[in-house]
C-alpha positions in Angstrom: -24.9 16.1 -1.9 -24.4 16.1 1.8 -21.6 14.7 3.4 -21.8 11.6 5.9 -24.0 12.9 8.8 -25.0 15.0 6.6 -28.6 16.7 8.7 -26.1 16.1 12.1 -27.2 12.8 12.9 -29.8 13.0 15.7 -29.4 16.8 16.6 -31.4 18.6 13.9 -35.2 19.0 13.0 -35.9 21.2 10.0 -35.9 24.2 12.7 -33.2 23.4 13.5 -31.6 21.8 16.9 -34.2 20.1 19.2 -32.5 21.0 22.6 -29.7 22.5 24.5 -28.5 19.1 26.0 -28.2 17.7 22.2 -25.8 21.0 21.3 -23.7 19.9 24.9 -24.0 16.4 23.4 -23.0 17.1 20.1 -20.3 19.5 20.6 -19.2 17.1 23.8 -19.1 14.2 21.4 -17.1 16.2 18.2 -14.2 17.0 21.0 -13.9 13.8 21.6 -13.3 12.4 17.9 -10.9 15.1 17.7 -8.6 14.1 20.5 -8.7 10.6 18.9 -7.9 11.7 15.6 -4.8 13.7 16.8 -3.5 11.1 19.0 -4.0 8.3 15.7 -2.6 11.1 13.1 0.7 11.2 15.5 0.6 7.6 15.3 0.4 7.7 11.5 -2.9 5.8 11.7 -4.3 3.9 8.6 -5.4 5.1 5.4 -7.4 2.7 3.7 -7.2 4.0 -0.1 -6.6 1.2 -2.1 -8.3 -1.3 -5.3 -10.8 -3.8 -4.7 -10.1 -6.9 -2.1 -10.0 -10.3 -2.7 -13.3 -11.1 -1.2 -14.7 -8.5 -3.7 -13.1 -10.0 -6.7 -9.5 -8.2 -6.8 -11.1 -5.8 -9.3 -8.8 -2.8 -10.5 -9.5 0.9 -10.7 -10.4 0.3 -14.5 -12.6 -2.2 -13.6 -10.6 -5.5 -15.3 -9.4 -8.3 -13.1 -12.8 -9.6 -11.8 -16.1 -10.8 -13.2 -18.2 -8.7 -10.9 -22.1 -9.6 -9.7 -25.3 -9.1 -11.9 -27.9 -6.2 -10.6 -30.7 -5.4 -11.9 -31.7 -1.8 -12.2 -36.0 -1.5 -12.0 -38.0 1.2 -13.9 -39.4 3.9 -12.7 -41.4 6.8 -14.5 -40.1 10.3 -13.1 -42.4 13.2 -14.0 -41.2 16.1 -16.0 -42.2 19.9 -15.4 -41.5 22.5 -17.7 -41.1 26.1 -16.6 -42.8 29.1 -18.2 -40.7 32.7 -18.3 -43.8 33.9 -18.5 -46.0 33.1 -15.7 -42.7 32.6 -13.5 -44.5 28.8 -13.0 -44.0 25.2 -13.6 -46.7 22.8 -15.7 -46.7 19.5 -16.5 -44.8 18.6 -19.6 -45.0 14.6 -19.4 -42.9 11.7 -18.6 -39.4 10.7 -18.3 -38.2 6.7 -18.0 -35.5 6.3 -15.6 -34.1 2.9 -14.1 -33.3 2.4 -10.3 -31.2 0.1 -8.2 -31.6 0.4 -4.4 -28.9 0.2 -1.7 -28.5 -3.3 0.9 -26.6 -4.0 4.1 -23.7 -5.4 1.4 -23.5 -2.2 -0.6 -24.1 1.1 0.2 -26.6 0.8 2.3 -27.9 4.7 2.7 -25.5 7.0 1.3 -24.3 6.9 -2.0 -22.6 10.1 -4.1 -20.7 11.7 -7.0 -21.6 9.2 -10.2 -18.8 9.3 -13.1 -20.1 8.1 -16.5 -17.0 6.9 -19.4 -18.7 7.5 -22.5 -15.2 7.3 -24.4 -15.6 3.5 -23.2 -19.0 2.6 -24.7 -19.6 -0.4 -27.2 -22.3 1.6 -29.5 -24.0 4.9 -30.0 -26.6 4.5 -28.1 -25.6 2.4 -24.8 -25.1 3.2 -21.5 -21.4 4.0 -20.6 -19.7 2.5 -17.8 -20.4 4.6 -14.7 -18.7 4.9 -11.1 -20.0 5.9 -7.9 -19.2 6.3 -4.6 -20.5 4.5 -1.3 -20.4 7.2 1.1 -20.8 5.7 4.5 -18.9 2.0 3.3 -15.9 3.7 2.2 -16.2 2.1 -1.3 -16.3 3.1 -4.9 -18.3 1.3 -7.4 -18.3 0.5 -11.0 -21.2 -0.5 -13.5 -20.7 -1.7 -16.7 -21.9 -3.7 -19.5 -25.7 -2.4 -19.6 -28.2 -4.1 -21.4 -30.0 -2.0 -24.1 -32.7 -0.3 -22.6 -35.6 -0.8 -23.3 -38.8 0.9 -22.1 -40.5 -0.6 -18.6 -38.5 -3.5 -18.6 -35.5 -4.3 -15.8 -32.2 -3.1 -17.0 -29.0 -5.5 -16.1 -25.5 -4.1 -15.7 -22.6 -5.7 -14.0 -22.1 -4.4 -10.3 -17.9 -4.2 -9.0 -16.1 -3.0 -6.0 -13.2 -1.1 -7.6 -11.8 0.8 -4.8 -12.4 2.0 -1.1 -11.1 5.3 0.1 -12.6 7.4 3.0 -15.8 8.5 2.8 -15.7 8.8 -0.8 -18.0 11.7 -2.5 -17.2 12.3 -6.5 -14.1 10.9 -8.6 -12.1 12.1 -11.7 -10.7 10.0 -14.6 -6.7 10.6 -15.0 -6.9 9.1 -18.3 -3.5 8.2 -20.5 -3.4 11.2 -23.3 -2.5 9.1 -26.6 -5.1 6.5 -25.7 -7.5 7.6 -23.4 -7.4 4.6 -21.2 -8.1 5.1 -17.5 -5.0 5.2 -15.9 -6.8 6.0 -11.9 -9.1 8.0 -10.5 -8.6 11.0 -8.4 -11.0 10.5 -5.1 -13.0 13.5 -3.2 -12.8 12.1 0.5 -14.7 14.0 3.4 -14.9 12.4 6.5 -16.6 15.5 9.0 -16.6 13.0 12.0 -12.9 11.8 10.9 -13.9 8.0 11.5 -14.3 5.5 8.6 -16.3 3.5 10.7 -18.1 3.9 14.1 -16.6 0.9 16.0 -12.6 -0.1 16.0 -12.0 2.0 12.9 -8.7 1.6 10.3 -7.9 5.6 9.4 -9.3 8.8 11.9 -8.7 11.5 9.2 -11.3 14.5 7.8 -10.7 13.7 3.8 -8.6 15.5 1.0 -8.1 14.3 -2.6 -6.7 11.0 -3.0 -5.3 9.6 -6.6 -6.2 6.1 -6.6 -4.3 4.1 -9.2 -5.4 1.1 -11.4 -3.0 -1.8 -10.8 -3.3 -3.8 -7.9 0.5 -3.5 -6.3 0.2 0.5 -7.4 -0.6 2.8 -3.8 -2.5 5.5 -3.5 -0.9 9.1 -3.3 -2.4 11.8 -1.7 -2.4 15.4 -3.1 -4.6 17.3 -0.9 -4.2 19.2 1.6 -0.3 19.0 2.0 0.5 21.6 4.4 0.5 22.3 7.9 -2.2 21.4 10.2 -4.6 20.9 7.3 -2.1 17.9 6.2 -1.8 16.7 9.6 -6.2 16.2 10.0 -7.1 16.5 6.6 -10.2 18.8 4.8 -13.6 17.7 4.3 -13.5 17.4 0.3 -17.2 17.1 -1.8 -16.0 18.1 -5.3 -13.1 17.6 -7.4 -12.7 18.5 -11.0 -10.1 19.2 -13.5 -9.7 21.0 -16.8 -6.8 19.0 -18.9 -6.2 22.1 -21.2 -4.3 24.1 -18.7 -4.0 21.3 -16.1 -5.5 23.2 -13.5 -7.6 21.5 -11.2 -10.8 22.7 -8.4 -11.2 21.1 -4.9 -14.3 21.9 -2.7 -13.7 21.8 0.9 -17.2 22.1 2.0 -19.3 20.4 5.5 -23.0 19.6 5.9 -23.1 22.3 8.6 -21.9 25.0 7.2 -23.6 28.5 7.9 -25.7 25.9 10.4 -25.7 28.1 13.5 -24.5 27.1 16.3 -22.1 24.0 15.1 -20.6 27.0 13.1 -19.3 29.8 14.0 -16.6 32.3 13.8 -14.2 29.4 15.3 -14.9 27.0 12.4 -14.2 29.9 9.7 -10.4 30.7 11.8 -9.8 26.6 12.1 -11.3 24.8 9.4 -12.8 27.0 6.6 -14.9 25.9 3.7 -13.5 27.6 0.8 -12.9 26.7 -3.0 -9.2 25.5 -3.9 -7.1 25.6 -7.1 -4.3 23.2 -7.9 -2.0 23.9 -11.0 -1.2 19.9 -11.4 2.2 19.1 -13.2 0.0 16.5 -15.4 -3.4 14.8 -15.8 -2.7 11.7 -17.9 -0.8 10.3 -14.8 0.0 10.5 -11.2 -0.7 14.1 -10.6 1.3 16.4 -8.2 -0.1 20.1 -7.5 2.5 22.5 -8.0 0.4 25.2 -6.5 -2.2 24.7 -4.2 -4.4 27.8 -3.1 -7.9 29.1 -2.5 -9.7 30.9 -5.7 -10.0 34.7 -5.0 -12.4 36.2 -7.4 -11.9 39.3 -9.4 -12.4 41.5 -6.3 -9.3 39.9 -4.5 -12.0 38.2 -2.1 -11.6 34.5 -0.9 -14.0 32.2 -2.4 -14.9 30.8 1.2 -17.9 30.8 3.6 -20.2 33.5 3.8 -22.6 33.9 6.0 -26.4 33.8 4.4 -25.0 31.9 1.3 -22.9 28.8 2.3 -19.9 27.6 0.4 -19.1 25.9 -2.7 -20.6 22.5 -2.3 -20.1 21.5 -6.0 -18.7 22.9 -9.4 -18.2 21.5 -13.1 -16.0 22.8 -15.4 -18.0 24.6 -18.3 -17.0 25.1 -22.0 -13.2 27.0 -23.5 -13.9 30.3 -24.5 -13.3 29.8 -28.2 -10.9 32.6 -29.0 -8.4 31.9 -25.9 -7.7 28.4 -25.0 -6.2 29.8 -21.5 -9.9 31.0 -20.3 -13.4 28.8 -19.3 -15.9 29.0 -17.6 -16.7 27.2 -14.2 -19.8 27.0 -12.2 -20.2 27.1 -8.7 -23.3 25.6 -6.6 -23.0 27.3 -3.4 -24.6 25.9 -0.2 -25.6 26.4 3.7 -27.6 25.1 6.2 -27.9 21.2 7.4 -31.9 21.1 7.0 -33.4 20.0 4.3 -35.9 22.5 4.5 -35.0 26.1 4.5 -30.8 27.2 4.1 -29.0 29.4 1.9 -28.2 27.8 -2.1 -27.4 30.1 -5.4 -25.3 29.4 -8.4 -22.8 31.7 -10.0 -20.9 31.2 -13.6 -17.2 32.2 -13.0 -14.4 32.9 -16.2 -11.2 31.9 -15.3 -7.9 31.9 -16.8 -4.3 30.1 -16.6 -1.7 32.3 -18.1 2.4 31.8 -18.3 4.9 33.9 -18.5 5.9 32.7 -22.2 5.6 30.1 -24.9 6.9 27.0 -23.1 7.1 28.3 -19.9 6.5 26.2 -16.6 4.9 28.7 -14.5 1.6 29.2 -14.7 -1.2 31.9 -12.6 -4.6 30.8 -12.1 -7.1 34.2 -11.9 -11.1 34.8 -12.1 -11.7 37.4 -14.6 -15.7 37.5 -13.9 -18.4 36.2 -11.7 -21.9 36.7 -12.5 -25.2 34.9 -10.7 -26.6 31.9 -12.3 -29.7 30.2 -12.4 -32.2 32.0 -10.2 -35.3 30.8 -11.8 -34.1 27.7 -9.6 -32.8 29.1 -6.7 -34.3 32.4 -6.3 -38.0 32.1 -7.9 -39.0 28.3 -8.0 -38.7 27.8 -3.9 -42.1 28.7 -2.1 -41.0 31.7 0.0 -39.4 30.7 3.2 -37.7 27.2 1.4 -34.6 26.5 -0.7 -33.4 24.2 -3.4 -30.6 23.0 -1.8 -27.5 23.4 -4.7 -25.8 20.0 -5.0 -23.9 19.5 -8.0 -23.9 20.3 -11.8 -23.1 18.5 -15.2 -22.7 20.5 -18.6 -24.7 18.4 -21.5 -22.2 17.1 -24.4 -24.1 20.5 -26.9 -22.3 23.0 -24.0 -25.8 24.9 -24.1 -27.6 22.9 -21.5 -26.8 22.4 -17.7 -28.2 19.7 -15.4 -28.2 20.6 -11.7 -29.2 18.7 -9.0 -30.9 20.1 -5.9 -31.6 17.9 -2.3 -33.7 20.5 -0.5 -37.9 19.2 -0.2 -39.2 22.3 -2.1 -37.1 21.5 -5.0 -36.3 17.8 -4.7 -34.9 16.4 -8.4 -33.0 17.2 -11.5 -33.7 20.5 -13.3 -32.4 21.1 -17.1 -31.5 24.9 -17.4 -29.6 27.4 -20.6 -25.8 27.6 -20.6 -26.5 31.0 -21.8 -29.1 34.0 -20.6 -28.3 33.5 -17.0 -29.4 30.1 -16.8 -32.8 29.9 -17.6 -34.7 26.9 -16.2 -36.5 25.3 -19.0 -37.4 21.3 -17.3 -37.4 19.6 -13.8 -37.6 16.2 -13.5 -39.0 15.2 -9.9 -40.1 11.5 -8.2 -36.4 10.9 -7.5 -37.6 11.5 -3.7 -40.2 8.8 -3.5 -39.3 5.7 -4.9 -39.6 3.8 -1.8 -42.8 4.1 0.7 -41.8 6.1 3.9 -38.3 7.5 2.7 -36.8 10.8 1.1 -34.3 9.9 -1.1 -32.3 13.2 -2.0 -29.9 13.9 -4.7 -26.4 13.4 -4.2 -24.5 14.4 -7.4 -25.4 14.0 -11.1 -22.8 13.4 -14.2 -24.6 12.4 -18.2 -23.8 11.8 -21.3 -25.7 13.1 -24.4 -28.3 15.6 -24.6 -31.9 16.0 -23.8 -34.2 14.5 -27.1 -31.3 12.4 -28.4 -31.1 9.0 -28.8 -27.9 7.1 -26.5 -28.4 10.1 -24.0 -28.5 9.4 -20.4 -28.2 10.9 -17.0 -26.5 9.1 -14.0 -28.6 10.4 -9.9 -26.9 9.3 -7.1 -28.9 9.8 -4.1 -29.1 9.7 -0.5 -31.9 8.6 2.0 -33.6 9.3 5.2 -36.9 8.3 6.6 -38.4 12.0 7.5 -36.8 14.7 5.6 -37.8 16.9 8.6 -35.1 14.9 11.0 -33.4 13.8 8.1 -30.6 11.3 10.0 -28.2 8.5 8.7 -29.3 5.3 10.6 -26.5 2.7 10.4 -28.1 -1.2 9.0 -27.2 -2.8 12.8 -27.9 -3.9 15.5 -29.1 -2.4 18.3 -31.3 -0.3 15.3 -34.9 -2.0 13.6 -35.0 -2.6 9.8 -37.8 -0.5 10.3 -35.4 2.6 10.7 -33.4 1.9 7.5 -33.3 3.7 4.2 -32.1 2.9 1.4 -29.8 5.3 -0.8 -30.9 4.8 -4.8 -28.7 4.8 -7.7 -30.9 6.1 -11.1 -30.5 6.1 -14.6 -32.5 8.4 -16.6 -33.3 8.0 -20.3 -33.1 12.0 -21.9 -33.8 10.6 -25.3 -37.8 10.8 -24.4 -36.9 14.3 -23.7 -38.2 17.1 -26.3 -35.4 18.9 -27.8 -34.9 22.2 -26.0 -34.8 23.8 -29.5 -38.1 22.6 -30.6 -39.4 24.1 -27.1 -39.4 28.0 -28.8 -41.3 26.8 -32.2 -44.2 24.7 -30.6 -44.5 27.8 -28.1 -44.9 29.9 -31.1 -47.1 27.7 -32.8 -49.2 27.3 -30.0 -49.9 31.4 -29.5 -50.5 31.3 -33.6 -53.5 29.1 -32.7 -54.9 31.1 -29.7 
């Protein structure tokens, strides 16, 4: 979800900031980071992308070259809601397993983001795939593999590995070799909005872009984005990045926790450093990518998909299904967000067509443009929130069927996992909520989603990464040290949830049925 200070540290409540002094100190302090970013960037100052250490095992991007640690994942019963088109309301539907392993001082402490699951790497049907995910505030990126079968309330094992570090790592995508689909690296999200990878004596002062982080330990990283200008020279503040390997075209989201978050931004941040969606037309995906073209999406009005005040910018996106009469078009869908309180802010959806055309059969050059944009969703967004709240878009998966769509949402009046239709607008048929509580005294908030399966089917499975705070009304990242009490901590949690106990969306429309027969 948010990036690293993600509610602004110390200087928000849920109304937002709590004095004048703490904008002067806030604004006093961000001026500051900048000068020392500038004068390290001049000095070509660190980056620390790179595999797993030797301390951690010398594991590689694919996770081979080290016998990782044992965890243990506990269970945890979510409850499941189902919503009625109807009433315009939510009931209780039942119960939905789901196993949980909690952050310490040696792993990810509070923030964790972005989980990648490998299906095309699973042993059996019905296991769960190896999955990454990224340790937001430790600058590392983790692997878990080789599950044990799950198995109603009892503890679920997996082996835990360091596999990379990068800065302030959000969400990752396989570049997988085409003939074999073995995983070749992993391009890396990074957004950094304080620029420092660490608070004290830190080894790279840069905002983020989109690193490709190789698997092979005397392989270096490459970076691909931004590459121009001043944006290359600080770097952008990147939460999503996702690809489509038909036309090689890739999506970066260059999106900050305070966006539309009056006064931190303003019509300065929107000149300097604006939030907008970016395309790259990458020269390949089964290998070290290049972007050929780099640009922000317009959409079919020839506006800029950037910031807009009242509705945020794109936070995350997933890449939906081929249209199946023109392999150059698809569909993409874009979680919009604004505001850094977890209360009230500005979220929507929308479900954009896009298409990469050349100028002939074996041509190089290629165009990238949005043929239609539509809202999506807004039994979630729009209806669901008690007036006065928001969901709080994070990020999106689209179910291995294409006619279901997880999205997550890190906002209190909508905190979970919601299930809604591909098609009809994106109808919200279940939310899945208890992701927010597992621990006494914290919020734990969603912080990207990615699955395999579909709801009702057996081998079927959806990864949460979340986030955590102790009062989601002064929601704040406490670092694990000293001078700060254990008492302050919070623990980011790491969730796997079990669809298979799901009913089947499909059988949803002939119990209703049956049901109004009997009335």
């Amino acid at each position: 979800a948010v990036s690293v200070f993600q509610s602004s540290s110390i200087f928000f409540s849920s109304s937002g900031f709590c004095s004048r002094a703490a904008q002067k100190t806030a604004m006093a302090m961000v001026r500051a980071i900048r000068a020392a970013a500038f004068v390290a960037q001049a000095a070509a100052f660190g980056d620390i992308c790179r595999e797993g250490d030797s301390k951690e095992g010398s594991c590689m991007a694919d996770g081979s070259g080290c016998p990782g640690e044992q965890v243990e994942f506990q269970p945890h019963t979510l409850q499941v809601d189902r919503w009625n088109p109807r009433t315009q309301q939510q009931g209780r539907e039942g119960q939905l397993q789901s196993y949980a392993i909690v952050g310490k001082q040696d792993t990810w402490q509070m923030y964790l983001h972005g989980p990648m699951l490998r299906p095309s790497e699973r042993t059996g049907s019905t296991g769960i795939p190896p999955v990454y995910v990224s340790g937001t505030w430790v600058n590392k990126i983790y692997r878990f593999d080789n599950f044990s079968v799950t198995d109603g309330n009892k503890t679920l094992t997996a082996t835990q590995k360091v596999v990379g570090h990068a800065l302030a790592p959000s969400t990752t995508w396989p570049v997988e070799e085409k003939s074999t689909g073995r995983l070749k690296g992993l391009l890396v999200a990074e957004g950094q909005p304080w620029w420092l990878n660490k608070m004290l004596l830190p080894t790279e002062i840069y905002k983020g872009g989109v690193e490709y982080l190789p698997s092979g330990q005397k392989k270096r990283c490459t970076q691909i984005f931004p590459e121009t200008g001043m944006h290359r020279l600080f770097g952008q503040v990147v939460n999503t990045v996702d690809c489509h390997k038909g036309t090689g075209l890739c999506f970066f989201t260059v999106w900050k926790f305070y966006d539309d978050q009056k006064p931190i931004w303003s019509n300065m941040s929107e000149k300097i450093a604006p939030d907008c969606l970016y395309y790259c037309l990458a020269d390949q995906l089964d290998d070290r990518p290049t972007c050929k073209e780099i640009g922000v999406v317009t959409n079919e009005h020839g506006e800029e998909v950037c910031h807009r005040d009242g509705r945020g910018a794109v936070h995350g996106m997933t890449i939906g299904k081929d249209d199946p009469s023109d392999p150059t078009k698809f569909d993409i869908f874009l979680v919009f967000t604004g505001g850094a309180t977890f209360t009230g802010g500005d979220s929507s959806m929308q479900k954009v067509k896009v298409q990469v055309q050349s100028s002939g059969p074996g041509a190089t050059d290629r165009k990238m443009q949005v043929i239609k944009s539509e809202p999506f969703a807004e039994d979630l967004f729009r209806t669901l929130p008690p007036k006065g709240m928001d969901a709080g878009g994070d990020h999106a998966w689209v179910d291995e069927t294409g006619k279901w769509i997880w999205i997550s949402t890190f906002r209190k009046a909508a905190a979970g996992v919601h299930m809604v239709s591909y098609e009809q607008g994106g109808e919200l048929v279940y939310s899945v909520s208890g992701i927010d509580n597992y621990l006494p005294n914290q919020y734990a908030y969603s912080a990207g989603i990615h699955g395999v399966g579909t709801a009702g089917k057996p081998g079927s499975y959806l990864a949460v990464a979340t986030s955590a705070c102790h009062d989601f009304k002064a929601c704040a990242p406490i670092p694990w040290t000293f001078p700060v009490p254990k008492s302050m901590w919070a623990a980011g949690i790491f969730y796997i949830l079990d669809l298979s106990s799901l009913q089947k969306p499909e059988e949803l429309a002939s119990s209703d049925a049956d049901a109004a027969v009997l009335v």
